[in-house]
Legacy VTK file of the C-alpha trace (Angstrom):
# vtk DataFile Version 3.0
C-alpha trace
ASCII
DATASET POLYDATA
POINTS 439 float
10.838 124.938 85.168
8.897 126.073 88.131
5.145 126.383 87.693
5.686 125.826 84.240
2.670 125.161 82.571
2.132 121.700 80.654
1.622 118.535 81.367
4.223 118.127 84.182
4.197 120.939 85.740
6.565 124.621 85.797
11.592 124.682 85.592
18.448 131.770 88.138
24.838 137.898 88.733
27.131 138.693 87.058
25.559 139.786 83.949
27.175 141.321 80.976
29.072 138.275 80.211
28.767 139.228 76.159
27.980 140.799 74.357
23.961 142.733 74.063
21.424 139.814 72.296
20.884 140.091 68.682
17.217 140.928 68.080
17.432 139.333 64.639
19.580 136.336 65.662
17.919 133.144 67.176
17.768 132.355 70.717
20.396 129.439 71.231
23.642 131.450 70.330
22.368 134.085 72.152
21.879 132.669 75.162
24.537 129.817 75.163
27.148 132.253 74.482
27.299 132.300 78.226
30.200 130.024 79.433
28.466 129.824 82.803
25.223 129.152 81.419
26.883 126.359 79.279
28.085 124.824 82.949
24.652 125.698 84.368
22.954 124.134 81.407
24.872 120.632 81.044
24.453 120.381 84.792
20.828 120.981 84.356
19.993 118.278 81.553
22.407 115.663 82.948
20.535 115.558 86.763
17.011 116.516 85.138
17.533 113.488 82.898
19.000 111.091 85.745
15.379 111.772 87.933
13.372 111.497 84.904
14.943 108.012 84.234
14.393 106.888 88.082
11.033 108.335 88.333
9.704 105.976 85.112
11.325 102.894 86.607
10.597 103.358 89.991
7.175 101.551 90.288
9.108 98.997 88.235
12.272 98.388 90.281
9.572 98.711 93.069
7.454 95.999 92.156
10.886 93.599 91.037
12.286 93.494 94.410
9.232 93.485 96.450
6.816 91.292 94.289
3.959 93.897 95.478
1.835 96.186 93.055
0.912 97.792 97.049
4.430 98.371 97.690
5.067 99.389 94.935
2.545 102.183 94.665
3.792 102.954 98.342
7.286 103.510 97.301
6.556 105.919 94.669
4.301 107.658 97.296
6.585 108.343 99.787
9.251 109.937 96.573
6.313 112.279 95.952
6.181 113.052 99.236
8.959 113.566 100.139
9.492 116.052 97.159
6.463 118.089 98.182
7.880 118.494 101.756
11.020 119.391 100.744
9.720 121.920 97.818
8.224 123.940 101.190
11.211 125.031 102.637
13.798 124.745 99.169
13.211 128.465 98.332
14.244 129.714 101.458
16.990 127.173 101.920
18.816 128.399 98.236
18.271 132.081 99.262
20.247 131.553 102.482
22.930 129.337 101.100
25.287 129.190 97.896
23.503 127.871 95.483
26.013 126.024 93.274
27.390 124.694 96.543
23.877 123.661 97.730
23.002 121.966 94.227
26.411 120.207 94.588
25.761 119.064 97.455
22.031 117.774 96.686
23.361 116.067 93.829
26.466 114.230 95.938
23.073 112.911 97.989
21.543 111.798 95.052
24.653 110.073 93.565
24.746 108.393 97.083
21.265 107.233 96.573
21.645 105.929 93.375
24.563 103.874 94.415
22.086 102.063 97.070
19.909 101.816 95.005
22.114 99.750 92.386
23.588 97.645 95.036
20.509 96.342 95.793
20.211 94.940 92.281
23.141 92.481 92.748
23.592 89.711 93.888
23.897 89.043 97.569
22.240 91.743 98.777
18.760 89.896 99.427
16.356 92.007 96.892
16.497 95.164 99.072
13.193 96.259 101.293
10.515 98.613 100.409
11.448 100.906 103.829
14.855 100.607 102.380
13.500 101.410 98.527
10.841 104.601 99.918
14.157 106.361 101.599
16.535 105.994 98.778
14.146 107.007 96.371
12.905 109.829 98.768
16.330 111.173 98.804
16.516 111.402 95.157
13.303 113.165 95.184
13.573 115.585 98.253
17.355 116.367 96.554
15.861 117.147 93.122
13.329 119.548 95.282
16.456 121.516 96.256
18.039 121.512 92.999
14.542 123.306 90.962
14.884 127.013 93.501
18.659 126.582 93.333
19.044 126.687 89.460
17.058 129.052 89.210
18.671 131.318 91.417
22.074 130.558 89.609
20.652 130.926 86.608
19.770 134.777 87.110
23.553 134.857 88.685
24.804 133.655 84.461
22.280 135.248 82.062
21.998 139.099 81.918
18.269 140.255 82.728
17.477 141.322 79.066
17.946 137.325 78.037
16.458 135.757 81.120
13.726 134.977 78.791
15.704 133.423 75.843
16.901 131.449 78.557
13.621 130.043 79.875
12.978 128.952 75.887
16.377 126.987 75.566
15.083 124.952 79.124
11.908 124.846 77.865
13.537 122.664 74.621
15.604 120.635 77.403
12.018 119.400 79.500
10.408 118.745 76.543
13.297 116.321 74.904
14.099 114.925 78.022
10.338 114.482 78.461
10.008 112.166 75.340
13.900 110.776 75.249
14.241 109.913 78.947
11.458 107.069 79.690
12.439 105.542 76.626
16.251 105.377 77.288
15.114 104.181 80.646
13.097 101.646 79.368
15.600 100.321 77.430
18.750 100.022 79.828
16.072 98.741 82.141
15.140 95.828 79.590
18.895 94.721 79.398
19.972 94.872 83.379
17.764 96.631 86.147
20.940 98.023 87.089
21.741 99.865 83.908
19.431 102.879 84.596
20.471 103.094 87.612
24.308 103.309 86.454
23.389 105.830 83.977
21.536 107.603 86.440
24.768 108.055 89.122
26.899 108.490 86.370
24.936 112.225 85.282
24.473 113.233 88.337
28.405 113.134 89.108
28.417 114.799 85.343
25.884 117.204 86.620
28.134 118.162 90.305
31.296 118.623 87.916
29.764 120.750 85.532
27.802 122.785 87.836
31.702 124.259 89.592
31.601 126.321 86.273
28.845 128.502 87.450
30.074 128.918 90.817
30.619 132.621 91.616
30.005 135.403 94.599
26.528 135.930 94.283
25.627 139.452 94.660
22.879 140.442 96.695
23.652 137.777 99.227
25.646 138.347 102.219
27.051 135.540 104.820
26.885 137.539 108.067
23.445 138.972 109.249
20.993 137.253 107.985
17.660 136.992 109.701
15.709 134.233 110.912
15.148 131.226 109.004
11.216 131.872 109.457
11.576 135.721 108.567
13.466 134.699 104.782
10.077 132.114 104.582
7.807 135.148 105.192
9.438 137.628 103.303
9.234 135.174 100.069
6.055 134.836 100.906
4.990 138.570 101.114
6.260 139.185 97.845
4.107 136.621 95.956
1.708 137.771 97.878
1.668 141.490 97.219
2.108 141.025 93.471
-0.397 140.194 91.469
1.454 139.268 88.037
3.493 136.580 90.174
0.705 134.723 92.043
-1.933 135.552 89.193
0.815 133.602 87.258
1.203 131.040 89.602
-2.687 130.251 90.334
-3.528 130.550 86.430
-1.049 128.304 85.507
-2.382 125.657 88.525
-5.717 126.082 86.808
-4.561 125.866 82.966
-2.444 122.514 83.963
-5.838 120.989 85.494
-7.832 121.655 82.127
-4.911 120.637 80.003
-4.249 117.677 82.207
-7.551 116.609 82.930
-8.761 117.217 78.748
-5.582 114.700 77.952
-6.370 111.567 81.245
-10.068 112.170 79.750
-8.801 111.858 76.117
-6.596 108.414 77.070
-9.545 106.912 78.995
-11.899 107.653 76.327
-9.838 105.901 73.821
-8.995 102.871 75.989
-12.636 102.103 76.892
-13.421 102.141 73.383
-10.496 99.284 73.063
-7.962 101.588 70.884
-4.366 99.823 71.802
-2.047 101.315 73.700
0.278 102.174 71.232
-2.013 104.465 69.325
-2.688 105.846 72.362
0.968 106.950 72.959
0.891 108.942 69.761
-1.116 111.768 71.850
1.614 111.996 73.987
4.109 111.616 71.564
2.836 113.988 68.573
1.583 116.735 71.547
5.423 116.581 72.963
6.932 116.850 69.214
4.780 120.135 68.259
6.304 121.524 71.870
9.692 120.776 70.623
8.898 122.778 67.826
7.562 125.290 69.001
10.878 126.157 70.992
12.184 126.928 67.829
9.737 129.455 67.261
9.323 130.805 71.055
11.951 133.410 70.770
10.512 134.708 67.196
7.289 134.967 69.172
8.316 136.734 71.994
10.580 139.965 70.049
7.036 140.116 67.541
3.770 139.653 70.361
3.309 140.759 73.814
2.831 138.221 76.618
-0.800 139.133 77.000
-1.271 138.591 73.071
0.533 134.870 73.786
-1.345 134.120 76.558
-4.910 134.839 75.019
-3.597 132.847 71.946
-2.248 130.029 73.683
-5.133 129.583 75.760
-7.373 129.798 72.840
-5.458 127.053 71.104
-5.963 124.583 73.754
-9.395 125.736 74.810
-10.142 124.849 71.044
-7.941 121.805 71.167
-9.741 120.309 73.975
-13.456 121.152 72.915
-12.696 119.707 69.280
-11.419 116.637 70.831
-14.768 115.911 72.338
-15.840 115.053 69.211
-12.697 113.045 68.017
-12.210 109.372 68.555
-8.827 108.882 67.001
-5.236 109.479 68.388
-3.288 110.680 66.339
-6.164 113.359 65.679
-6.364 114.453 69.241
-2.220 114.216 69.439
-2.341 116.871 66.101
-4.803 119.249 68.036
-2.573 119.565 70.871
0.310 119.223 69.058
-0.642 122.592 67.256
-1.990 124.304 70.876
1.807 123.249 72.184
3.689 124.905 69.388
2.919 128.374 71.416
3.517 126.881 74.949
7.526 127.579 74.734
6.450 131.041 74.350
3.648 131.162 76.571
5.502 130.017 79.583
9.158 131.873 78.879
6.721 134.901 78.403
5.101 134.624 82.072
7.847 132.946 83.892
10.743 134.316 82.416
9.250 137.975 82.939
8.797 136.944 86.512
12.425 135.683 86.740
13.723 138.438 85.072
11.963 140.880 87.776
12.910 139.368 91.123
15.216 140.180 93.191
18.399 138.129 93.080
18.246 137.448 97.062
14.340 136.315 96.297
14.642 133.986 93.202
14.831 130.737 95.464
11.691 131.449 97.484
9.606 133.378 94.242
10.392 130.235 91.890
9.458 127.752 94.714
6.927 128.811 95.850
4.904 129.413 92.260
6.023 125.792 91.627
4.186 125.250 94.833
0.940 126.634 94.109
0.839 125.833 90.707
1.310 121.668 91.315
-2.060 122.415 94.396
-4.111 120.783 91.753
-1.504 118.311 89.919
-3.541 115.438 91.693
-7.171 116.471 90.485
-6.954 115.843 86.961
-6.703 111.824 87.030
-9.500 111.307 89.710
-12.080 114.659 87.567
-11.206 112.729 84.117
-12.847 109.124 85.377
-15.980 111.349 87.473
-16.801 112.635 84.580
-16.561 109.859 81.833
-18.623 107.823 84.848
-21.454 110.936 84.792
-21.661 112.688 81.626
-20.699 112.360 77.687
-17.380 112.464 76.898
-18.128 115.385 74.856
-19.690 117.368 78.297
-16.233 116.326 79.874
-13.960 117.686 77.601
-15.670 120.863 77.147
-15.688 121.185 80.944
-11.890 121.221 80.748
-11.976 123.235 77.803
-13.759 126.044 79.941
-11.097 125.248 82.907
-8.639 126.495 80.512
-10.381 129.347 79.542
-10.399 130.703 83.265
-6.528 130.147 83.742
-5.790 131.525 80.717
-8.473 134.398 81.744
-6.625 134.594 85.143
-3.080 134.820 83.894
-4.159 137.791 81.507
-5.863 140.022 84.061
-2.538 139.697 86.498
0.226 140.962 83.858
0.596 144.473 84.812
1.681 145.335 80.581
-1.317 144.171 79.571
-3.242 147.709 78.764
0.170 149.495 78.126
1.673 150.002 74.364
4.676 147.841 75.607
6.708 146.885 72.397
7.535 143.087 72.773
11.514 144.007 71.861
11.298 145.996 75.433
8.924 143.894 77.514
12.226 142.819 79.662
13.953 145.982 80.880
17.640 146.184 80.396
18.896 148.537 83.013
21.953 147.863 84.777
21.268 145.299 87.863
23.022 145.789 91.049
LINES 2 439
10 0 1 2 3 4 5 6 7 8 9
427 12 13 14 15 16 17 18 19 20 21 22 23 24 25 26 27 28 29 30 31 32 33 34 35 36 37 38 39 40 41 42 43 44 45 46 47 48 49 50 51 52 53 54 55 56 57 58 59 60 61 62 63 64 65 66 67 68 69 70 71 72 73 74 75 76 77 78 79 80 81 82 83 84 85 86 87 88 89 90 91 92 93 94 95 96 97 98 99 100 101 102 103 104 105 106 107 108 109 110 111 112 113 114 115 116 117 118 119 120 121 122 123 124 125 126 127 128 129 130 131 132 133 134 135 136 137 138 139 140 141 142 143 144 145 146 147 148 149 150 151 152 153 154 155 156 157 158 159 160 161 162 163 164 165 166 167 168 169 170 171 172 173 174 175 176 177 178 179 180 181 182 183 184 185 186 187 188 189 190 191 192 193 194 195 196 197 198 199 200 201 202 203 204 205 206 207 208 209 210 211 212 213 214 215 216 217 218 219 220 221 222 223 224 225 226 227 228 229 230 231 232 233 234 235 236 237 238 239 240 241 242 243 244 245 246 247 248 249 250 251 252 253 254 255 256 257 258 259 260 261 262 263 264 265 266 267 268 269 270 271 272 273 274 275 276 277 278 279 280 281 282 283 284 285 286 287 288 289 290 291 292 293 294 295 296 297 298 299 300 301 302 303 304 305 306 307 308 309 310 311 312 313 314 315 316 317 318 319 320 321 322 323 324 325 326 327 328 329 330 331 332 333 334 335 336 337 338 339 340 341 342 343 344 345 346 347 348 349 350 351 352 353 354 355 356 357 358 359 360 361 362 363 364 365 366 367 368 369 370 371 372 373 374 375 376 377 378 379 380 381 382 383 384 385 386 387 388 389 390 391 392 393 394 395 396 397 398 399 400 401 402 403 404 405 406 407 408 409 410 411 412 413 414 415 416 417 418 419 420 421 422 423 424 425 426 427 428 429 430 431 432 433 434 435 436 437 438
């Protein structure tokens, strides 16, 4: 999810197609009701889990066929790079365009790219060439760029306004398992053949083009004749972060919050490491942190119906503030995993809350460019974390480090709060998405 916030970080008419959500039911049959958003959905988890797979082997299929720990590094460069440039202009491009055509399209590039890719694991074919590897994998990447503005645009098109938010919660489950199941099914079809992933990989993304024709409908809002300038759509999107404050307050809080929580976790790792705990211990702060955010999707929509977004956003940003300062003074794993674990039990909620509200507001002509460009600003300080984390361990305690980030969180979360517009009114949480008719 765009500008989600998190370690990765984040993930949009014709609504009415059911019947009004059940305040007392649970989010998944409310949402998935949808038979478009069941299409939009399976597309979604099939081509999310395909570039998760590619993006944990890459360094390794990198360093296979070029014998180079440089090259390597330089492949999975240029796919970052290439993702960033695209991301620039992928708003704009989605608002201009159908968007299930578009995301067909990006994903009929990407199966193209994973087909190179596996040819240069057999036989005959010489090992490949890093200029050869950096495109390919490029492609992937600046396709997957495409694909993050364009769902979102479709999924507005599938989901009526009032459940926009349930719907951020159910993809906030998918990151999150794909997030913990995809390196490790990678891993292992990479262990048997170094082609394996990469069959898998074409294989969901042709899963992911079929199943994303069920969404496909006239969007509304969006005309084919008459549009302006490429450069005027880029401004306008623009403009309207610009002039309003919950969206870029949003989008710069959460660029902030993923730097403390970020930076807090490299810190934790490299603490533990240099104090020789093995790597699998390590792993269970990753792993137990990633389990209590697969819980807490279960609980994000009871959240949402009983506390305002303000409420979750204080608490949320509490719990990791906490979580980060306590671990200062931790020196065990699966400690440290627990504290975050608990902190990412209310992250579900806390981005649905934010993001979906912002989804739920924009205009259906704007959701490419809004969703791009907070995912945009909020990866400006994605890089930061890993080169802060080893400063700081090289300069100060590793207690003074990780209540530095602690404090970084505090100042997102602090950020976030002031932009959301509902946060002085006596909004009821039931009505915090209006439900007018759209159109």
């Amino acid at each position: 999810m765009p500008g989600a916030i998190g370690r990765t970080v984040p993930s949009g008419p014709s609504p009415g197609t059911g019947a009004p959500p059940q305040k007392g039911g649970t989010v998944v049959p409310s949402v998935l009701r949808h038979r478009r958003y069941r299409y939009l959905f399976t597309a979604q988890l099939a081509s999310t889990t395909a570039s998760s797979m590619l993006h944990f082997v890459l360094p390794l299929l990198a360093f296979d066929i070029t014998g180079s720990t440089t090259l390597a590094g330089v492949v999975t460069a240029v796919s970052l790079t290439a993702a960033s440039l695209a991301g620039v202009l992928a708003g704009t491009i989605a608002d201009r365009h159908d968007r299930a055509l578009l995301v067909i399209l990006a994903l009929l590039a990407q199966a193209l790219a994973f087909g190179a890719l596996l040819a240069l694991t057999l036989p005959g074919f010489g090992g490949g060439s890093a200029p050869g590897l950096a495109v390919l994998a490029g492609v992937v990447a600046a396709a997957g760029s495409l694909l993050v503005p364009a769902y979102a645009g479709i999924l507005r098109a599938v989901v009526p306004r009032a459940e926009v938010r349930d719907a951020y919660t159910v993809n906030q489950g998918r990151i999150h398992v794909i997030a913990v199941v995809a390196p490790a099914l990678a891993g292992v079809l990479y262990a048997a053949h170094t082609g394996w992933v990469l069959v898998a990989g074409l294989l969901l993304v042709l899963l992911a083009a079929v199943a994303v024709r069920g969404t496909r409908a006239r969007a509304r809002g969006v005309t084919r004749t008459a549009r302006p300038a490429f450069v005027v759509d880029l401004r306008d999107g623009l403009l309207y972060v610009a002039r309003r404050p919950p969206v870029w307050t949003a989008a710069v809080g959460g660029a902030v919050i993923n730097l403390g929580i970020n930076g807090a976790l490299f810190t934790a790792v490299l603490a533990l490491r240099s104090r020789g705990t093995a790597s699998a211990e390590i792993s269970l702060v990753e792993s137990v942190s990633a389990a209590g955010a697969i819980a807490g999707v279960l609980a994000a929509g009871c959240l949402l119906r009983r506390l305002r977004v303000p409420t979750i956003v204080v608490w949320c940003g509490a719990a990791y503030a906490a979580a980060a300062l306590v671990s200062g003074f931790v020196h065990t794993a699966l400690v440290i995993g627990l504290l975050f674990g608990i902190a990412t039990l209310l992250l579900p909620a806390w981005n649905s809350g934010v993001f979906g509200s912002i989804a739920a507001d924009t205009p259906h002509e704007l959701q490419g460019r809004v969703q791009s460009s907070i995912q945009l600003i909020s990866a400006v300080l994605a890089p930061l974390p890993p080169m802060l984390s080893g400063l700081l361990l090289a300069s100060v305690p590793y207690e003074a480090g990780m209540a530095a980030f602690s404090a970084v969180i505090v100042a997102g979360a602090a950020a976030q709060y002031a932009g959301r517009e509902d946060r002085r009114r006596g909004e009821t949480p039931a009505g915090a998405t209006r439900t007018e008719k759209e159109g």
